[in-house]
C-alpha positions in Angstrom: -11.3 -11.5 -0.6 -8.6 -11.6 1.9 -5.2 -12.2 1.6 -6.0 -15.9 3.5 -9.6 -16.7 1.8 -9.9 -20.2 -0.1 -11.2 -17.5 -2.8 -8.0 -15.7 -3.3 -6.1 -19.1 -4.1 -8.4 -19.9 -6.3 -7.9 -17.1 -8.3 -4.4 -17.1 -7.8 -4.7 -20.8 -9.1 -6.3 -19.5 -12.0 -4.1 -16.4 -12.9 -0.8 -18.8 -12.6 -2.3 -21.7 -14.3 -3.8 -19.3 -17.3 0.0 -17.8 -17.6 1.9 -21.0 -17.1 -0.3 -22.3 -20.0 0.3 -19.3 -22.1 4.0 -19.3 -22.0 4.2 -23.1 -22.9 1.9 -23.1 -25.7 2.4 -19.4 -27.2 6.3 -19.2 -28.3 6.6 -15.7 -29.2 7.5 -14.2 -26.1 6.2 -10.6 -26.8 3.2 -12.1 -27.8 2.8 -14.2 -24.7 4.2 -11.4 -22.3 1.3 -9.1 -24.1 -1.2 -11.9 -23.2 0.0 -12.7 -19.6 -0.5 -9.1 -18.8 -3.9 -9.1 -19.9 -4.6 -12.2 -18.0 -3.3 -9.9 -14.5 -4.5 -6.9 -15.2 -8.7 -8.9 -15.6 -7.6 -11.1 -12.6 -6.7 -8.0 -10.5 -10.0 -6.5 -11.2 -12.1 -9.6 -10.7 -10.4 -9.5 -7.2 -11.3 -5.7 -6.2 -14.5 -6.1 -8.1 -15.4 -9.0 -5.9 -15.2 -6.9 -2.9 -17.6 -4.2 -4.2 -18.1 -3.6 -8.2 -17.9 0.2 -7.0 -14.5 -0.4 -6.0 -13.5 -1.4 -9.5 -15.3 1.3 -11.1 -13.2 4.0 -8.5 -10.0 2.3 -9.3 -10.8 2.8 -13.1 -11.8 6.5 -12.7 -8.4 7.2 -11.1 -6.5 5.1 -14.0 -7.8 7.0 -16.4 -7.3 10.5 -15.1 -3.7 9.2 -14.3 -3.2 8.0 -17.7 -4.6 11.5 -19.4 -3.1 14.4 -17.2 0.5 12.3 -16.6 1.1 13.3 -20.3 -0.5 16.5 -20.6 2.4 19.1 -19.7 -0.2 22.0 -18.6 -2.3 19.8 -16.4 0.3 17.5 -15.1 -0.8 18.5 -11.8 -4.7 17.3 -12.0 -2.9 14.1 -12.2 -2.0 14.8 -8.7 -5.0 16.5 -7.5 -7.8 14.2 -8.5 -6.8 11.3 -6.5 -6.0 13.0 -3.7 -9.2 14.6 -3.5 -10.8 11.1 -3.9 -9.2 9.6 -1.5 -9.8 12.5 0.6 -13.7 12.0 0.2 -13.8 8.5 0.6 -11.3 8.5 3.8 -11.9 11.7 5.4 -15.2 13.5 4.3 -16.7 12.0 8.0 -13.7 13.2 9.9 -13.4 16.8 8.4 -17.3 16.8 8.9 -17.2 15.9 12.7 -14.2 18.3 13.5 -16.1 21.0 11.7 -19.5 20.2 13.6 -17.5 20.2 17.0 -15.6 23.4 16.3 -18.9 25.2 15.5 -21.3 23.1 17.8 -23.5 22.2 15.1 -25.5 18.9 14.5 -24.0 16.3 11.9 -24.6 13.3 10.3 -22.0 11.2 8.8 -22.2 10.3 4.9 -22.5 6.5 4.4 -18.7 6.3 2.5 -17.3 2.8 1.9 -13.4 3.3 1.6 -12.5 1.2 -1.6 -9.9 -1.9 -0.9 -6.2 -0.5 -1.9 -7.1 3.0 -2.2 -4.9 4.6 -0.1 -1.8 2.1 -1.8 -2.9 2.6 -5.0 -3.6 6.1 -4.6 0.2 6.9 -3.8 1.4 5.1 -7.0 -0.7 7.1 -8.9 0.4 10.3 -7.5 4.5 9.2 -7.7 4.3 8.2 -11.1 2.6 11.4 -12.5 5.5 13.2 -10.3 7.9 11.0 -11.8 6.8 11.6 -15.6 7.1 15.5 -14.2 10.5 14.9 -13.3 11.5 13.5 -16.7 12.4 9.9 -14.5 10.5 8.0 -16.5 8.6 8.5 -19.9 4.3 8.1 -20.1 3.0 4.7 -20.6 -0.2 3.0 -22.7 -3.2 2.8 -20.1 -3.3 -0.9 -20.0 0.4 -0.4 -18.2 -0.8 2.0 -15.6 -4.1 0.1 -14.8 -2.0 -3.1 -14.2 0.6 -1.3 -11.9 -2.2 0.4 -9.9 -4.8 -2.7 -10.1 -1.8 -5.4 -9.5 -3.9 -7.8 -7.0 -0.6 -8.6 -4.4 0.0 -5.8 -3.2 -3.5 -3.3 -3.3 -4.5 -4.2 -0.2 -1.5 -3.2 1.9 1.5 -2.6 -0.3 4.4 -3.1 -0.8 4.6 0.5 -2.8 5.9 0.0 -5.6 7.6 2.3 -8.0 6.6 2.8 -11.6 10.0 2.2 -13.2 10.6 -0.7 -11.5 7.1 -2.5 -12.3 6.9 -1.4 -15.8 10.5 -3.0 -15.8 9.6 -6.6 -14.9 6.2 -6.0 -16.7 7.9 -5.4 -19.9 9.8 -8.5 -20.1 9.2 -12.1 -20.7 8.6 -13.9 -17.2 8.4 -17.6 -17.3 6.7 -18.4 -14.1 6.9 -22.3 -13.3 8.2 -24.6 -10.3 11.3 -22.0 -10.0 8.9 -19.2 -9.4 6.6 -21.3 -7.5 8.7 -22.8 -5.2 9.9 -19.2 -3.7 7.2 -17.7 -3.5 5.1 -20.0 -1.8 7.6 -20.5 0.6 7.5 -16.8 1.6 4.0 -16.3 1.1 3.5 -19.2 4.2 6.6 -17.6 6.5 4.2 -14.4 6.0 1.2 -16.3 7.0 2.6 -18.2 9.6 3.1 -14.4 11.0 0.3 -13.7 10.6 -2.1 -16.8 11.8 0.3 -18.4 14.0 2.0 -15.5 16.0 0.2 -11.9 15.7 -3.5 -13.3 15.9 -2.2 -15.7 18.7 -0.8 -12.7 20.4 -4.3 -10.5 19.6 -6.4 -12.5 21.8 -4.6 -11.8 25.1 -4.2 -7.9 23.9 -7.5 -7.4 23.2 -8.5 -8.9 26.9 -5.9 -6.9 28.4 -6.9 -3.5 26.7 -11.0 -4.2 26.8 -10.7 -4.3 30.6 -7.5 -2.7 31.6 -8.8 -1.8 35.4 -8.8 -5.6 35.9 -5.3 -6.5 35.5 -2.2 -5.6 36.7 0.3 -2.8 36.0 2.3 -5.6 34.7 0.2 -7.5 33.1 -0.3 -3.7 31.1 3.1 -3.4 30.1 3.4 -6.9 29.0 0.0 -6.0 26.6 1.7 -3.1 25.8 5.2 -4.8 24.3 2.7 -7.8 23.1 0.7 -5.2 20.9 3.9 -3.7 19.9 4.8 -7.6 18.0 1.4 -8.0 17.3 1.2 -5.0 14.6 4.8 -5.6 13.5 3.9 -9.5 12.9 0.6 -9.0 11.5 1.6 -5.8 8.8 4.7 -7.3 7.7 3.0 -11.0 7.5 0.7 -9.5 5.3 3.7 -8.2 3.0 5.3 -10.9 3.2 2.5 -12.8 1.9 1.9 -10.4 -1.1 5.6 -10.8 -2.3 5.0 -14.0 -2.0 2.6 -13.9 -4.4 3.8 -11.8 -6.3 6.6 -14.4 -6.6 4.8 -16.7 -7.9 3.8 -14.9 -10.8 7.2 -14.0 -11.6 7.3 -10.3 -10.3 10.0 -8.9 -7.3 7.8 -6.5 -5.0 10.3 -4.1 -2.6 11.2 -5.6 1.0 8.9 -3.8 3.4 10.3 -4.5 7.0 13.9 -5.1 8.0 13.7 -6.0 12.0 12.4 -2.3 12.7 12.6 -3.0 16.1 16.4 -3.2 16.6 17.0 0.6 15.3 18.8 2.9 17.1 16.7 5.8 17.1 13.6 7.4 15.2 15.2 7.8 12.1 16.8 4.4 11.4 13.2 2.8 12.6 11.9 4.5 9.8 14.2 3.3 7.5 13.3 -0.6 8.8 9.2 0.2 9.4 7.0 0.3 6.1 10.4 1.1 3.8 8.4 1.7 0.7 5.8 4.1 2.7 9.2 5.8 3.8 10.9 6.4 1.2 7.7 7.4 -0.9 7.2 10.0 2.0 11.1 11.0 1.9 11.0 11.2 -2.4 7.2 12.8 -3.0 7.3 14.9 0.2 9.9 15.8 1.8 12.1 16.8 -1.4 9.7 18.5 -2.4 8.9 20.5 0.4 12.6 21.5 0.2 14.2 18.6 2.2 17.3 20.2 3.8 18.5 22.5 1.6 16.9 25.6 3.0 18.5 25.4 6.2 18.4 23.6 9.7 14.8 25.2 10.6 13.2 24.4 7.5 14.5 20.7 7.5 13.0 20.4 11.1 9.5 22.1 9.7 9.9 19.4 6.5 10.4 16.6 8.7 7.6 17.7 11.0 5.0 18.2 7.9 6.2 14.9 6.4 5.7 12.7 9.0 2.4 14.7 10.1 1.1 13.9 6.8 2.0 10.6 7.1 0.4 9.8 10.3 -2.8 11.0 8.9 -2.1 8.5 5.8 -2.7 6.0 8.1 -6.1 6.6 9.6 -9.1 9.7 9.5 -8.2 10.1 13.4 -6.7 13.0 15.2 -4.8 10.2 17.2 -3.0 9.5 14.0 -2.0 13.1 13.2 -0.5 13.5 17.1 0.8 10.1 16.4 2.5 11.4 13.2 4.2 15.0 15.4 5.5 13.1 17.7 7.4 10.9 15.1 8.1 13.9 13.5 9.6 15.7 16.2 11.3 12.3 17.3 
């Protein structure tokens, strides 16, 4: 169920007419509030389970380990550990398998893995709040709350990231969604889609003839591909954002801003802090600090930054192109 399927705005219909219906005729608003959440957190899952059932039943086995180690003190860190080795099986058993068949020349055959939709969003929000419950920011929370901020529809398939604190936030009070609510968000929700069907997959059919046949074109007719690619991504990845705040909107929550014109930075750094913010500053928060930032002196701040953005270059695809991609941003 894509973000532009006739399916998802039937659901969405669904989800904001169920809510609308149960803050008009329910007038205690904890009572309501209790309800609405229920009604999000069975919607979200009808829309990952639609995908694949298995995908559901992955995103529940990672709830619940969140939910039981975040609290337990002595094995706060299997809070941690679990999902990332789950979403190391499921996005990068077949790469670690090829690059150890090719360093040892040995026959392989790839496993037959199906990366579940959102897991590598929702896997980060598991992992920052168990690391913020470590670092006394925020205080455990009933596992109907966690499996609504990991399972939250909008944004599972390609973020915003949101924090913990600030979901359980809006979560925990009284939203009365309506033509206020509406109104915004549908009005961002199409400036995202425009993006995204008007401009960036306009723009993907003359890149993807350029680059399929590159010897038949000119040097300039490259670099134009090239800078057109360049939009492409930007338009499509933050139409796609836009488009989950949007309908996130709608049901009376705020998701983060995502992009802010990353193309008009100055340099590597201030790109980063305009490209995929909420990946950013997850990556500055979760990694960095706690490889040491810079307080261990300018060497080890270099090695930090390097490690950081390494890590997150390989975040982003099973592909050693990813983790070059990722040093050379790092060393940027």
């Amino acid at each position: 169920m894509s973000m532009t399927s006739i399916n998802l705005f039937a659901l969405l219909a669904v989800i904001f007419s169920a809510i609308y219906g149960c803050n008009h005729v329910i007038k205690d608003q904890r009572l309501s509030n209790a309800i609405s959440k229920i009604i999000l957190l069975i919607g979200s899952y009808i829309f990952i389970a639609y995908a694949d059932i298995r995908f559901a039943i992955v995103l529940f086995i990672i709830t619940f380990s969140t939910w039981f180690f975040a609290s337990k003190t002595k094995w706060n860190f299997m809070g941690v550990l679990l999902p990332i080795l789950a979403l190391a099986y499921f996005k990068y058993a077949n790469f670690f398998i090829e690059s150890f068949a090719k360093i040892f020349s040995i026959d392989h055959k790839f496993l037959e893995i199906m990366l579940p939709i959102g897991m590598s969003f929702y896997t980060f929000s598991a992992i920052s709040y168990v690391i913020d419950i470590r670092r006394k920011k925020i205080t455990p929370r009933k596992f109907k709350d966690i499996a609504l901020y990991l399972a939250f529809f909008p944004k599972i398939i390609s973020g915003p990231i949101q924090r913990a604190d600030d979901f359980f936030n809006q979560s925990d009070r009284y939203r009365k969604i309506g033509y206020d609510t509406f109104s915004c968000g549908i009005q961002i929700f199409v400036f995202g889609l425009f993006k995204k069907i008007v401009l960036a997959d306009r723009l993907s059919v003359f890149v993807n003839q350029v680059y399929d046949t590159p010897a038949a074109f000119s040097s300039s007719t490259l670099l134009l591909a090239v800078f057109a690619y360049s939009l492409q991504i930007y338009l499509d990845f933050s139409g796609y954002s836009d488009m989950a705040i949007g309908i996130a909107k709608i049901l009376g929550f705020n998701l983060p801003r995502n992009f802010n014109l990353p193309y008009l930075s100055h340099n590597v750094t201030e790109f980063w802090k305009r490209w995929h913010i909420t990946l950013s500053s997850w990556l500055l928060d979760y990694l960095y600090i706690s490889f040491g930032g810079n307080r261990k002196g300018k060497k080890r701040t270099y090695l930090n930054l390097i490690a950081t953005m390494t890590i997150g270059g390989l975040w982003h695809g099973a592909n050693y192109t990813y983790i070059v991609w990722g040093l050379i941003h790092g060393f940027g």
